[in-house]
C-alpha positions in Angstrom: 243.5 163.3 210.9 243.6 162.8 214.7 240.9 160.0 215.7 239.9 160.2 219.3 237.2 157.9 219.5 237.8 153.7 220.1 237.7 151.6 217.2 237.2 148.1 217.5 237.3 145.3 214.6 235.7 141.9 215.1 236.5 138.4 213.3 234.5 135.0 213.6 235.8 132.0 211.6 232.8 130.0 210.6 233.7 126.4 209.5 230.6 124.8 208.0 229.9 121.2 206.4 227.6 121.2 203.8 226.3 117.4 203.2 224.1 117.7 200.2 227.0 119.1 198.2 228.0 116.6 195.4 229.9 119.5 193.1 231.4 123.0 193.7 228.2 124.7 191.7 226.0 122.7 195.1 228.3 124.5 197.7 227.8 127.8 195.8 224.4 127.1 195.8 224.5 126.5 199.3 226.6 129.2 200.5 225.1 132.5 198.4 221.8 132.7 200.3 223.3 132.5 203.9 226.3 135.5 202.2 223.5 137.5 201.2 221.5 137.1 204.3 224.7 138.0 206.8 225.6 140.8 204.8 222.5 142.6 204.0 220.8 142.0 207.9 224.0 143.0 210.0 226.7 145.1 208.4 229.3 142.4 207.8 231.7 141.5 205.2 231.8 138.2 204.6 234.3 136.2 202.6 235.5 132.6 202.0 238.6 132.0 203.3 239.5 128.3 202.9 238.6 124.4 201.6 237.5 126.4 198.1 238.3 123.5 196.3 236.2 121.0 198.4 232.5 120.2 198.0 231.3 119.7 201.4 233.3 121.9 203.3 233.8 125.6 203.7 235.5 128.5 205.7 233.9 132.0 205.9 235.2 135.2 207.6 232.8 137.3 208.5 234.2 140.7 209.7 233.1 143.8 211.6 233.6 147.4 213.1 232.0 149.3 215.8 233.1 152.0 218.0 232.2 149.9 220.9 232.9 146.5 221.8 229.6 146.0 223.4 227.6 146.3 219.8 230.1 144.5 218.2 229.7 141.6 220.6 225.5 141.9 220.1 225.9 142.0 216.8 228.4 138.6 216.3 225.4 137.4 218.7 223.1 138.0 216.0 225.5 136.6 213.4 225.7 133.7 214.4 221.5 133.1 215.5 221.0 133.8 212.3 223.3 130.9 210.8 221.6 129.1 213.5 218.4 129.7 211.8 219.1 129.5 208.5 222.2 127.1 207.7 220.6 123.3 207.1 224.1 121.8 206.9 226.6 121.4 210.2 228.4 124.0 212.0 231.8 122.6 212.7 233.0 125.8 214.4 232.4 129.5 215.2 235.0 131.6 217.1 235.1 135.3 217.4 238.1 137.7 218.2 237.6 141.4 219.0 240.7 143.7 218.6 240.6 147.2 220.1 242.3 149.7 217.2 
């Protein structure tokens, strides 16, 4: 199969604090709806990466690929507005990392 068109994957890293969280089943509870929301409004996987056994904290991946850099970088835009919007707990960090495959 010979590929000549650019390929890029993006990455954030979303740390989030989640205050109201007094048992795993709260962060859960806190968590699904912003998932859901990423997922089905911009084409991203999304996946929990770390602090799984904590209550109030939690690391999310959220993942994507375009064949330009210039839509991916929009869309990470939109990403994270839209945790802006929606997320009622702290964001403790969001970095994103574009790789040209």
């Amino acid at each position: 199969m010979n590929v000549s068109q650019n390929l890029f994957v993006g990455v954030a890293r979303l740390e989030l604090h989640i205050p109201e969280a007094r048992s795993l089943k709260d962060r859960r509870r806190a968590l699904r709806p912003l998932i859901e929301r990423l997922r089905n409004r911009h084409r991203v996987l999304v996946i929990e990466t770390g602090h799984t056994d904590l209550h109030q904290r939690a690391a999310l991946a959220i993942c994507g690929v375009s064949t330009t850099a210039a839509d991916l970088e929009q869309r990470f835009d939109r990403v994270h507005r839209t945790v802006d919007e929606i997320w009622a707990g702290v964001i403790l960090s969001w970095d994103v990392e574009l790789v040209q495959v």
